[in-house]
C-alpha positions as CSV (number, residue, x, y, z in Angstrom):
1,X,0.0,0.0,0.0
2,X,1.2,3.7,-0.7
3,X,0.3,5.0,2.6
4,X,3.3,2.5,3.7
5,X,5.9,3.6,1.8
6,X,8.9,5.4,3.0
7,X,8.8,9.3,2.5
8,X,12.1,11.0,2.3
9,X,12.8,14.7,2.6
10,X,15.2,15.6,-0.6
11,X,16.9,19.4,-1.4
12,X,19.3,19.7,-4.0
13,X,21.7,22.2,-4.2
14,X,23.6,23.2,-7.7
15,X,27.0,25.2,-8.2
16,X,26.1,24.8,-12.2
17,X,29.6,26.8,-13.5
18,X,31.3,24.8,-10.6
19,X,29.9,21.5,-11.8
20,X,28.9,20.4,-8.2
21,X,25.5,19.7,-6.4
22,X,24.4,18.6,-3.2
23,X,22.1,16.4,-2.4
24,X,20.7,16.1,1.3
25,X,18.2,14.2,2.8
26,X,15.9,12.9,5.7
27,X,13.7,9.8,6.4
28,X,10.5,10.9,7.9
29,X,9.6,8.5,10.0
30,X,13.1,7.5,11.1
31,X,14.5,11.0,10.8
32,X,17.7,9.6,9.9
33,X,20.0,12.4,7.5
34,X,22.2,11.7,4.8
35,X,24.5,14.0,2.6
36,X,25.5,13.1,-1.2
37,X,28.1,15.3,-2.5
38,X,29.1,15.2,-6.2
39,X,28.9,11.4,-5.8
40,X,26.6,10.0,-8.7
41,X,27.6,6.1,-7.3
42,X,26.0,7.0,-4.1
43,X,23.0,8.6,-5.3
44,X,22.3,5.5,-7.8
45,X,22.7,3.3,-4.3
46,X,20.2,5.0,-2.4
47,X,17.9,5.3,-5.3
48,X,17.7,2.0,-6.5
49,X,17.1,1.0,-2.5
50,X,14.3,3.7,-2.7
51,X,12.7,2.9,-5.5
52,X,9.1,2.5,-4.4
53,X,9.3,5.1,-1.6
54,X,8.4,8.9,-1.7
55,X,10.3,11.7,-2.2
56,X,8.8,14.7,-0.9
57,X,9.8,18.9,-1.5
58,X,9.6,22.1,-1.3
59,X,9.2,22.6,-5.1
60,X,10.2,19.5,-5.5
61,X,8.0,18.6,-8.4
62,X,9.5,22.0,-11.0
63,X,13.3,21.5,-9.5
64,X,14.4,18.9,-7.2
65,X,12.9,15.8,-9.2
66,X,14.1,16.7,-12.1
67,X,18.0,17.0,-10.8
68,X,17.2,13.6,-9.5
69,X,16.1,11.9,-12.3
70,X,19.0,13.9,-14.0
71,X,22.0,12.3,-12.3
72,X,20.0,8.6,-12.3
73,X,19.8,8.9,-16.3
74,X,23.2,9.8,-16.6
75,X,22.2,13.3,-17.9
76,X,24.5,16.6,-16.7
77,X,22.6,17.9,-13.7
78,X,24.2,21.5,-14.0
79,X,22.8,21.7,-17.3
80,X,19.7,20.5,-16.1
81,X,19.9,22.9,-13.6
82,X,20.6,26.0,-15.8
83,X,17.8,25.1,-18.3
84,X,15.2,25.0,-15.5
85,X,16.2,28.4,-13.8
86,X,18.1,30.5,-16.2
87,X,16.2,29.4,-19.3
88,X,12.9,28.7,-17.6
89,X,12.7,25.7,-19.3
90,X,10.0,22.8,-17.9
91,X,12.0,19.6,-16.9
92,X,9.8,17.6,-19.0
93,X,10.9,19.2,-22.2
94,X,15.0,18.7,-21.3
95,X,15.4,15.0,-22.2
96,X,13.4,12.3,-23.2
97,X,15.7,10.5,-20.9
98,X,13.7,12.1,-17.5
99,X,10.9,10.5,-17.9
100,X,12.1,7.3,-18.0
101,X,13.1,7.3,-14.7
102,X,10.5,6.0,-12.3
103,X,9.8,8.4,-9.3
104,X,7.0,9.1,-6.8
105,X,6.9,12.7,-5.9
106,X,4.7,14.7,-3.2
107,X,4.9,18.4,-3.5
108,X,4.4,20.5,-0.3
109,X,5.0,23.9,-1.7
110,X,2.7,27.2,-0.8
111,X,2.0,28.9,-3.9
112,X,2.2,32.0,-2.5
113,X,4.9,32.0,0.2
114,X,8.8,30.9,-0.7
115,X,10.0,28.1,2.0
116,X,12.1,31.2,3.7
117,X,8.9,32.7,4.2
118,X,7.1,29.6,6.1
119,X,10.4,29.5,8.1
120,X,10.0,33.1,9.5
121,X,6.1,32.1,9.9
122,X,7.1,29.2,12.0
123,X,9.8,31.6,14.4
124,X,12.6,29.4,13.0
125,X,15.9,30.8,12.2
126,X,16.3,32.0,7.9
127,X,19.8,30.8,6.7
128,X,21.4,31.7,3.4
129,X,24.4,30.7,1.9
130,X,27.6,33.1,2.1
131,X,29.3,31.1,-1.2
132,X,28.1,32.7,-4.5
133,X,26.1,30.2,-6.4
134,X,27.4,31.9,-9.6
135,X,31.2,30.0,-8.5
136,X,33.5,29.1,-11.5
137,X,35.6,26.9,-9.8
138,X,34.9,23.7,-7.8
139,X,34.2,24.6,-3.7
140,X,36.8,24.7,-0.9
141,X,36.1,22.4,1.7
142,X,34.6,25.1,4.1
143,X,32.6,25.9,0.8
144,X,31.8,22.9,0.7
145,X,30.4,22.4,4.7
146,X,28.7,25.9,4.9
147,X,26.6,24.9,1.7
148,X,25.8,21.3,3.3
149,X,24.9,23.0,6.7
150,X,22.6,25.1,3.8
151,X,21.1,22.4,2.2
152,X,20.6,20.3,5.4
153,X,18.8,23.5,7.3
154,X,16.6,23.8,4.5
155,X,15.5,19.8,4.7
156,X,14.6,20.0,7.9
157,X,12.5,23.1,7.3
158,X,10.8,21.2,5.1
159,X,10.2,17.9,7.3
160,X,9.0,20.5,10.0
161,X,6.2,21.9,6.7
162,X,5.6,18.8,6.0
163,X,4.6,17.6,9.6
164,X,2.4,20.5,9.4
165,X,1.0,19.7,6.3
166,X,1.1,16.1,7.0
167,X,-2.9,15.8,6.5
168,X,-2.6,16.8,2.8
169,X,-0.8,13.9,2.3
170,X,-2.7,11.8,3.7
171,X,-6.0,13.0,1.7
172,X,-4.2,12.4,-1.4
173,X,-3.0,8.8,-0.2
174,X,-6.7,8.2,0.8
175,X,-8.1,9.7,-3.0
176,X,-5.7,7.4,-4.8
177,X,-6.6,4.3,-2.5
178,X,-10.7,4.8,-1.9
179,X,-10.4,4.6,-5.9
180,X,-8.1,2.4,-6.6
181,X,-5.8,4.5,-8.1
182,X,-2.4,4.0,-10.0
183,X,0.5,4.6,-7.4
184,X,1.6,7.0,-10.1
185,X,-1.2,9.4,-9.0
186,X,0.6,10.9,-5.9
187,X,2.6,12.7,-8.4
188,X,-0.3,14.9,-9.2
189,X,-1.6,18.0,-8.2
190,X,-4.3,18.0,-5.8
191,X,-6.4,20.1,-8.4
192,X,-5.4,17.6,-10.9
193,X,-6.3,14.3,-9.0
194,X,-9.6,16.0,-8.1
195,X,-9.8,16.8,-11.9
196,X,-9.4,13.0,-13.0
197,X,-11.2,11.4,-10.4
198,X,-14.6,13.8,-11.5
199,X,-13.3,13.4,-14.9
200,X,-13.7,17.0,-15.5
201,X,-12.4,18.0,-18.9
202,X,-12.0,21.3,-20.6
203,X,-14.9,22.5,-22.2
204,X,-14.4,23.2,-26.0
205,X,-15.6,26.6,-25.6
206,X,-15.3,30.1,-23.6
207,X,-16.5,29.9,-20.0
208,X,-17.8,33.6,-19.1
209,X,-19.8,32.6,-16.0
210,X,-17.4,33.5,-13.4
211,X,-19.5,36.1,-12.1
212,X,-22.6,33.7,-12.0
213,X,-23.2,32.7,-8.4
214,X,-25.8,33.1,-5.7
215,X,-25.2,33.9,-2.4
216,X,-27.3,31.8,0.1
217,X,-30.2,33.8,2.1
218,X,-28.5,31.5,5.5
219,X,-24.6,32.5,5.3
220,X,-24.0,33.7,9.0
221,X,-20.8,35.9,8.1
222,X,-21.1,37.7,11.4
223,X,-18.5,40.6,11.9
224,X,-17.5,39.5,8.1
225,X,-20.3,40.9,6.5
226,X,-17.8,42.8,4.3
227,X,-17.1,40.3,2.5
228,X,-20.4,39.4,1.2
229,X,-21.1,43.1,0.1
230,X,-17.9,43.3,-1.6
231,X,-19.2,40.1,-3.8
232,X,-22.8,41.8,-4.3
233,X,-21.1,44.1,-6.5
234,X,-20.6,42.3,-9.6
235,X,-17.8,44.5,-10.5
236,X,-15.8,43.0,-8.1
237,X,-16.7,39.9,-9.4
238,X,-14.7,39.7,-12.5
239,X,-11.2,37.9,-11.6
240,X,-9.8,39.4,-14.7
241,X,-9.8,43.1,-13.1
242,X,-8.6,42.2,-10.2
């Protein structure tokens, strides 16, 4: 069963000119850490041990998978890396060779807030990296530990989201097994699992009925009353001017 499978916190870090990256890690339920440093053997090992388990990130689905699969396919990762945030390039459209690589994802990111800004939220301490991720030349060895102690601090910010966040996962576990979903189906959005379980398509033509809702007569709003008279204006209404 999915629900059983082992979830593992994962934050890359890449030095693209210095052709180095990071990789560190932490078992959920074990909370055992581990750090990968520039060592593809290694990373292979602990994949091909996790294969059936869940990696979970912050952003993990538009960054950190796709370094991942990157290294396991034999791809250049710094490359990878540069096409995704220099070019703006999706991962899926980089190599055929990504999406060969089997991998079960869970994304905890906050559309509107950046991890650093759930960190301050949660009264815990914001750490950035002194080294210039812009290097040339390969990292010193105190380099080297402050962007470890970097990528590790940002890991366990994200176990400490995730615990938070924790029931999200578990609705999308219980969607995929109620039913009987592919395994495959953690991967998705929680919009686009809702989407495919309703099988809700696009319609083939121009939705303009945004602005189209009642009110109910028996919504108790209280002191929030404003909000309901700011939607009785239909002007307000239109997402477009907003």
């Amino acid at each position: 069963m999915i629900k059983e499978r082992r979830r593992i916190i994962i934050d890359f870090e890449v030095l693209s000119k210095a052709n180095f990256w990071i990789c560190c890690m932490k078992d959920y339920k074990t909370q055992k850490e581990h750090t990968i440093i520039n060592d593809r053997e290694e990373l292979l090992r602990v994949f091909n041990k996790n294969k059936d388990s869940v990696w979970v990130g912050y952003n993990i689905r538009g960054y950190d998978q796709w370094i991942l699969k990157a290294i396991v396919a034999g791809v250049d990762p710094c490359k990878v890396s540069d096409m995704l945030i220099e070019h703006k390039v999706s991962g899926w459209k980089i190599d055929r060779k990504l999406h060969k690589i089997p991998l079960y994802i869970f994304e905890i990111s906050d559309t509107y807030r950046s991890l650093k800004e759930l960190e301050l939220f949660m009264g815990e301490d914001i750490r950035e990296s002194t080294v210039d991720f812009n290097l040339n030349r390969y990292p010193n060895n105190k380099e080297i530990d402050e962007l470890v102690s970097y990528c590790m601090h940002d890991v366990k910010m994200t176990f400490k989201v995730f615990e938070q966040v924790y029931y999200r996962y578990e609705a999308q576990i219980g969607l995929i097994e109620y039913f009987n979903l592919d395994s495959s189906m953690i991967n998705k959005t929680e919009a686009q699992l809702s989407s495919y379980i309703l099988q809700a398509k696009k319609p083939n033509y121009e939705r303009n009925d945004t602005k189209d809702f009642r009110i109910i007569d028996t919504l108790n709003l209280n002191k929030y009353k404003y909000i309901k008279n700011w939607y009785e204006d239909y002007n307000n209404r239109d997402l477009k001017n907003i």
